[in-house]
C-alpha positions as CSV (number, residue, x, y, z in Angstrom):
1,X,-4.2,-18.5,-5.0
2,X,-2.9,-21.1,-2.7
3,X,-3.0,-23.8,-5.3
4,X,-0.9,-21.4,-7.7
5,X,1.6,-21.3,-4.7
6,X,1.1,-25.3,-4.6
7,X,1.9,-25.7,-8.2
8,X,4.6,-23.1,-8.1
9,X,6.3,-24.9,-5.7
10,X,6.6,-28.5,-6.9
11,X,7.9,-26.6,-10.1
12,X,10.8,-25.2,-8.2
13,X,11.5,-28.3,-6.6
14,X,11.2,-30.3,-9.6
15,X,13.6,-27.6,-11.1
16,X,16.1,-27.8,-8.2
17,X,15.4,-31.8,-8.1
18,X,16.8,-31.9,-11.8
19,X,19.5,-29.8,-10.9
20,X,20.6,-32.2,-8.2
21,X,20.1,-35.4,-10.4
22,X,22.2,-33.5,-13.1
23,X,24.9,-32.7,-10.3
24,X,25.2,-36.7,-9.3
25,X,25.4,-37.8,-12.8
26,X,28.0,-35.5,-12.4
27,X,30.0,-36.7,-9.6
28,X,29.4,-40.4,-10.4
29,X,31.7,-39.9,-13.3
30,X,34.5,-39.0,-10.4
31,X,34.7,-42.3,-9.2
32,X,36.9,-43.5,-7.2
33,X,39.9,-45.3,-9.1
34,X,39.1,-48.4,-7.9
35,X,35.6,-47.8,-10.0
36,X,33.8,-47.5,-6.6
37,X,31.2,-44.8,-5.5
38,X,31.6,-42.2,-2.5
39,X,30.0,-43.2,0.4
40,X,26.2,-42.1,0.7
41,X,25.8,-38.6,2.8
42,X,22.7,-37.7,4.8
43,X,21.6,-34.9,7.0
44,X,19.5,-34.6,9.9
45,X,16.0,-33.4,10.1
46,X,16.0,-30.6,12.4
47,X,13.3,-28.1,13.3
48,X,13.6,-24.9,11.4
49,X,11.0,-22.0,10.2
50,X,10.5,-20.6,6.6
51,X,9.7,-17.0,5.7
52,X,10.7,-14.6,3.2
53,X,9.2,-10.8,2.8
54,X,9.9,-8.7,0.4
55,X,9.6,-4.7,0.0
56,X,8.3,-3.4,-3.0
57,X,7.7,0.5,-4.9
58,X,4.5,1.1,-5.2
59,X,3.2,4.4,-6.8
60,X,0.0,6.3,-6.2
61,X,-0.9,8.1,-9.8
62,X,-3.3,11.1,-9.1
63,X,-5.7,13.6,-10.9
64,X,-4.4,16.6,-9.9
65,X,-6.4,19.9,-10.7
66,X,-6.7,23.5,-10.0
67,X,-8.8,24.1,-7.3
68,X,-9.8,27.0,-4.3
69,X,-11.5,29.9,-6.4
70,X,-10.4,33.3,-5.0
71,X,-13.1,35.4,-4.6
72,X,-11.4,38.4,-2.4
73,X,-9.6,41.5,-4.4
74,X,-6.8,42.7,-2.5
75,X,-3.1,41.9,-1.7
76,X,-2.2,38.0,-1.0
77,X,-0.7,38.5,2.6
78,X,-0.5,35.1,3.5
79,X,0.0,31.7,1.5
80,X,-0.3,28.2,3.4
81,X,2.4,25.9,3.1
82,X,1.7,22.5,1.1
83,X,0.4,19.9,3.1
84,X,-2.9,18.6,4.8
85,X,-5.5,20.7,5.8
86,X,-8.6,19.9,8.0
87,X,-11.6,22.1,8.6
88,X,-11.0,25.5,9.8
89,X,-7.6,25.8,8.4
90,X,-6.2,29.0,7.3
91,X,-5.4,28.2,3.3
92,X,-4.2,32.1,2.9
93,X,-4.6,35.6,3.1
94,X,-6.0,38.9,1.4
95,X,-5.3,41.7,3.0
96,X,-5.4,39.7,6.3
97,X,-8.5,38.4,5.8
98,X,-8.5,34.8,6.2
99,X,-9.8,32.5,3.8
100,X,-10.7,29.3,5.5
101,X,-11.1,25.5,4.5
102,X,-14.8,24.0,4.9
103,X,-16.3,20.6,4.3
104,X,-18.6,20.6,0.8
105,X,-18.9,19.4,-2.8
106,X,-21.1,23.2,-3.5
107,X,-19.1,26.1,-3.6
108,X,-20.1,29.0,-1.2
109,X,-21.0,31.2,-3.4
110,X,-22.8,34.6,-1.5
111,X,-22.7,36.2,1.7
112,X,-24.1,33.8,4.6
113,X,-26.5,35.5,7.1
114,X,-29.3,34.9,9.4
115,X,-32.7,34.0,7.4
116,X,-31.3,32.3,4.6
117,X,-31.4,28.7,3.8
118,X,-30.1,26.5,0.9
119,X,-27.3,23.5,0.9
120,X,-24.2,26.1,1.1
121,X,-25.7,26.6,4.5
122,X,-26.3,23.0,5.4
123,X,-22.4,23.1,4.7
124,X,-21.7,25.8,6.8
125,X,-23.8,23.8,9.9
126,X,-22.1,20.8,9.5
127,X,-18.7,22.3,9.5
128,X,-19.3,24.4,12.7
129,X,-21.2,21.1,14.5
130,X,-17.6,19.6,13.7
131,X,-15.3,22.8,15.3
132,X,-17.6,22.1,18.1
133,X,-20.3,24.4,18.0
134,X,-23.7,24.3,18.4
135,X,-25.4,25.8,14.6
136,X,-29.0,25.1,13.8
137,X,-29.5,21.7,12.2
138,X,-30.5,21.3,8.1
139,X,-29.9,23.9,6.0
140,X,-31.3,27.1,8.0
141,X,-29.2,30.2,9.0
142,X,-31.1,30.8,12.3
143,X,-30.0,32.1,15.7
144,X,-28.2,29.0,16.8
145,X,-26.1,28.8,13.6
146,X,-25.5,32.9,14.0
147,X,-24.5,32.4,17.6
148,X,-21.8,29.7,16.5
149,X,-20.2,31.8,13.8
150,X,-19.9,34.7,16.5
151,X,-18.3,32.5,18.5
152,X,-16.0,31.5,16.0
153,X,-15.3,34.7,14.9
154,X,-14.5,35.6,18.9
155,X,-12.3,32.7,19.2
156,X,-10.0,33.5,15.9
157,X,-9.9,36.9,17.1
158,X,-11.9,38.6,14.0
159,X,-14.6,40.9,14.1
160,X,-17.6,39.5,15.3
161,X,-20.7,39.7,12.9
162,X,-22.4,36.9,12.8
163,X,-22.5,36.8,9.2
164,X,-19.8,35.3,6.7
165,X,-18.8,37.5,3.7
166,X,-18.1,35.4,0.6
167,X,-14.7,34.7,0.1
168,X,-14.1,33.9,3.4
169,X,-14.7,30.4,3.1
170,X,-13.5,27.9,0.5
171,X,-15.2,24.2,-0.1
172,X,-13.2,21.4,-0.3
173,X,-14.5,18.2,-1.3
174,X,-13.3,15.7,1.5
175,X,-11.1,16.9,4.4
176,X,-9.0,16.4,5.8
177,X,-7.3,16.8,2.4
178,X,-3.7,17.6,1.1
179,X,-3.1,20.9,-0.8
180,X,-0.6,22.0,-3.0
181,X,0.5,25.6,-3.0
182,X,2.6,27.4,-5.4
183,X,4.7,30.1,-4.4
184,X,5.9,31.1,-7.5
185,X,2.7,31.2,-8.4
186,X,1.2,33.4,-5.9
187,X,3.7,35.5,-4.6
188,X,3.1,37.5,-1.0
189,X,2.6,41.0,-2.4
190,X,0.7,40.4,-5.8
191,X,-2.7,41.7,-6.0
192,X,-5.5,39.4,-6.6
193,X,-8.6,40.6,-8.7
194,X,-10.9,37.5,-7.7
195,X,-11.2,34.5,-9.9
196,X,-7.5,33.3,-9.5
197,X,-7.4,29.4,-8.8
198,X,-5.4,29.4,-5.3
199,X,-4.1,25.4,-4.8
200,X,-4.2,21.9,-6.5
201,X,-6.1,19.1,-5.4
202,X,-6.7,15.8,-6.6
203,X,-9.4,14.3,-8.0
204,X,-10.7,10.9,-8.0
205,X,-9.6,7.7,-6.7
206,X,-5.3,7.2,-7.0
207,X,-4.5,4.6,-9.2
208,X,-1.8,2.4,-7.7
209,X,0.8,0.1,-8.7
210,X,3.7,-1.7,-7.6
211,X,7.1,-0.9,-10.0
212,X,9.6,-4.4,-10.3
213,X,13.0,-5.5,-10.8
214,X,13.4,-8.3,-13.1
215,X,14.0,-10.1,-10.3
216,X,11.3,-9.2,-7.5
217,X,8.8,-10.5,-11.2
218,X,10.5,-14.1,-10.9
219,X,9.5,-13.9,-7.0
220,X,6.0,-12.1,-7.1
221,X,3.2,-13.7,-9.0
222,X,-0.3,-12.6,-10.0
223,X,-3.2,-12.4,-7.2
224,X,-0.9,-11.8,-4.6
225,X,-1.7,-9.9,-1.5
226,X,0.0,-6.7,-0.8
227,X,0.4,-4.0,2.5
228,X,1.0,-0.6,1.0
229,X,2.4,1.4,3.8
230,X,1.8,5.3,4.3
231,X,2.7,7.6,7.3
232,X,0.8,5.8,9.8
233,X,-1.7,3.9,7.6
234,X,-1.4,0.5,5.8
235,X,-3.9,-0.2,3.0
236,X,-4.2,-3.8,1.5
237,X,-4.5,-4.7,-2.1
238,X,-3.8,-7.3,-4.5
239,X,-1.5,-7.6,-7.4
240,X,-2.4,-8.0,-10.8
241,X,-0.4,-9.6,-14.2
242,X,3.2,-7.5,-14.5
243,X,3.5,-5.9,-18.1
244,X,6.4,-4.4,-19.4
245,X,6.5,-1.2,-21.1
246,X,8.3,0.2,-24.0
247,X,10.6,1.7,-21.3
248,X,11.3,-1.5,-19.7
249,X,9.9,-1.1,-16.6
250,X,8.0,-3.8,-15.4
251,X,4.6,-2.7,-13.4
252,X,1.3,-4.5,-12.1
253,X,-1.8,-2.8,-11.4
254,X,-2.8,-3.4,-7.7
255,X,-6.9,-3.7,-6.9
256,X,-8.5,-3.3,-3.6
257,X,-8.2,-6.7,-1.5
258,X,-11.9,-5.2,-0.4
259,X,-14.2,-3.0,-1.3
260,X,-14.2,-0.5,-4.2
261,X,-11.2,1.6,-3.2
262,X,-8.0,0.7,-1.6
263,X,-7.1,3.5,0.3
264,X,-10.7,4.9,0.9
265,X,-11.4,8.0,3.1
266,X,-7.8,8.6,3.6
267,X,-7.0,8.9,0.0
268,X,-7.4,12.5,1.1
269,X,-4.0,11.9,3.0
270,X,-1.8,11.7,0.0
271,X,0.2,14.5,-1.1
272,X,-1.2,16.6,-4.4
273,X,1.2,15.0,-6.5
274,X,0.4,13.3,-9.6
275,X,2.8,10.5,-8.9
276,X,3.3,9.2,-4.9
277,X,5.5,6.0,-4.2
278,X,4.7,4.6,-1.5
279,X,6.3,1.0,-0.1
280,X,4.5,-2.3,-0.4
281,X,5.6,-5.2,1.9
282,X,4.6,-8.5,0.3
283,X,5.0,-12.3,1.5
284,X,6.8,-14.6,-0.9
285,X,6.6,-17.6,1.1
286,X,4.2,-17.5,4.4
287,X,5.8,-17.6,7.5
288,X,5.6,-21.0,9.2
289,X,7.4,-23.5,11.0
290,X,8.3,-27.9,11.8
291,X,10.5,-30.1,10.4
292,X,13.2,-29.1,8.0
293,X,15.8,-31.0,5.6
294,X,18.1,-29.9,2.5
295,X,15.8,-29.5,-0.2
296,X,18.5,-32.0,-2.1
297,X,17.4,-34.7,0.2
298,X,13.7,-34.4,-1.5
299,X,13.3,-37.1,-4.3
300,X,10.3,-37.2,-7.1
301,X,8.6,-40.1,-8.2
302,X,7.0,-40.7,-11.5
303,X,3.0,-39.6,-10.4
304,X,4.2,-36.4,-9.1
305,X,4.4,-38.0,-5.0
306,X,7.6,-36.5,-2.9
307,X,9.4,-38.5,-0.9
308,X,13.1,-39.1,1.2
309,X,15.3,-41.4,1.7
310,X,15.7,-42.4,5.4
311,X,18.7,-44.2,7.1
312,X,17.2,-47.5,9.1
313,X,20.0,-49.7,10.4
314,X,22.2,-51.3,7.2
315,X,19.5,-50.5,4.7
316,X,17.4,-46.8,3.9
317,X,13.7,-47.2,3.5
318,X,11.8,-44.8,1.4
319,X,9.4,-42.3,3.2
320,X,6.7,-40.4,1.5
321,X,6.8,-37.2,3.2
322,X,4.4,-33.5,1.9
323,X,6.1,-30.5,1.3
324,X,4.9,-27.4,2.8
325,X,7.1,-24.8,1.5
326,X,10.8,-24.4,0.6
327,X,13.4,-21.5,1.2
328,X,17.3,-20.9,-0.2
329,X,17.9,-24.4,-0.3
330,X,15.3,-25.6,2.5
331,X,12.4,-27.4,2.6
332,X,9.6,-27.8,5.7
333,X,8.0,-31.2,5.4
334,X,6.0,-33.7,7.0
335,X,6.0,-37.3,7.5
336,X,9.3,-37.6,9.3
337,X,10.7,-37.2,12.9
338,X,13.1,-35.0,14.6
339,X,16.6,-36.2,14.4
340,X,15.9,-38.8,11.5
341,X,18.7,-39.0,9.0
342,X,17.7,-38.5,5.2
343,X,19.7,-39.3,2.2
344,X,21.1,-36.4,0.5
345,X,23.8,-37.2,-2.0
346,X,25.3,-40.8,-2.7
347,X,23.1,-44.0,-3.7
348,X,20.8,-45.1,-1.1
349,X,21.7,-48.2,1.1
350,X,19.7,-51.7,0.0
């Protein structure tokens, strides 16, 4: 990638290099009307820094699905608002009986209660080890894991049994996790028979990409790293080829810069919509700093080698000098010193 950035460079200066020759062919034809040329101009090399960031959409396209099985018959009392949900968290209510948000990819599925085993309980342990508690460990119901449900039954202020009804609890894949509710939906009032789909989830990894202006594609390449930025999270990826679509909008997948997935256990963070944008900070030309001079002052020579012309007494001597970046006009080199003069316009001194 950073000989792409190499080569991408000596085209623009070649580019701006032509530009300039084109411009001096240009001004030699306003001689003076004595038939003699302008006096050569030059410019100081001067310390300076280059840098240049831009901010780019990105979007986050998401799966999203039904999810949260109702098994309760009653009257919806309560419906959560959208948004993320950890474990414990109230999701709604039937008849005021909570219905709760647990880790687990298998539903709960029958009443949990003292002697039983099987992975639903596993679930169940692992979720009350996490709200602090002390449950049995595997997949046994035993004392232990009946003493933490009392006591999380005492804390929430419900009747204390010992014993979870099913219903009560809902699975959720990965939490914390963000839900989508829909009011109009599930109206406060309506009577639920059991079966009824309650939220929307997503499923599977987001797919992102970043969304360009024609412009931002003549500044942004391929293989180029990018910081996607999200509440208090900032995931990296890379960039792949732009493609335009029969739209016009102009789009590039982004990949994980590591790893399988680019925003990994906190993909859980996004909202449940099927399209998030999100921003995406990326560096057009690395931030660094030395010895700068009018890009105009940079001359080309036939094999490709850059070089200035510098002021020395009556006569300029040529200096091959290595260009390590260029900005609006600017260009960071080496091979010089601070406070030489460089040709930039005019025919060099002999």
């Amino acid at each position: 990638m950073k000989a792409k950035r190499v080569q991408l460079t000596l085209l623009i200066v070649c580019a701006l290099l032509c530009a300039f020759w084109a411009g001096s062919v240009v001004s030699r034809a306003g001689m003076t009307n004595d038939g003699s040329n302008a006096e050569p101009t030059y410019a100081k090399v001067a310390k300076g820094a280059l840098g240049k960031e831009a901010h780019i959409t990105v979007m986050a396209q998401q799966e999203i699905r039904d999810f949260g099985i109702n098994r309760l018959a009653g009257t919806l009392t309560f419906l959560a608002a959208s948004g993320e949900f950890k474990t414990g968290d109230v999701l709604y209510k039937v008849d005021g009986q909570e219905v709760l948000a647990l880790p687990g990819t298998v539903p709960f599925y029958r009443d949990l209660a003292r002697g039983i085993s099987g992975e639903d309980v596993a679930q169940l342990n692992v979720a009350l080890r996490e709200l602090g508690f002390s449950p049995d460990e595997g997949s046994e119901f035993g004392a232990r894991t009946q003493s933490a449900v009392r006591q999380w039954q005492e804390n929430r202020g419900h009747p204390v049994t010992g014993s979870i009804m099913l219903g009560e609890v809902i699975a959720i894949p990965a939490l914390p996790a963000a839900l989508t509710f829909d009011p109009t939906a599930h109206i406060l009032g309506a009577s639920l028979g059991g079966g009824e789909p309650m939220f929307k989830m997503r499923q599977g990894e987001p797919q992102f990409k970043v969304v360009l202006t024609a412009h931002q594609l003549t500044m942004i390449g391929a293989d180029v790293p990018i910081a996607i930025s999200y509440q208090d999270l900032t995931w990296h990826g890379i960039i792949g080829q732009a493609t335009t679509g029969e739209d016009g909008q102009i789009t590039a997948p982004v990949t994980p810069a590591e790893g399988t997935s680019i925003c990994a256990q906190d993909c859980g963070r996004l909202p449940a919509s099927a399209a998030v944008n999100l921003t995406g900070l990326v560096t057009i030309v690395p931030q660094q700093s030395g010895l700068t001079v009018p890009i105009s002052a940079l001359q080309l020579e036939n094999g490709g080698n850059v070089y200035v012309m510098r002021r020395a007494g009556s006569a300029d001597e040529k200096v091959p000098v290595k260009l390590l970046g260029s900005q609006d006009g600017v260009a960071l080199i080496t091979g010089v010193n601070d406070g030489d003069e460089v040709l930039i316009d005019g025919k060099a001194k002999q």
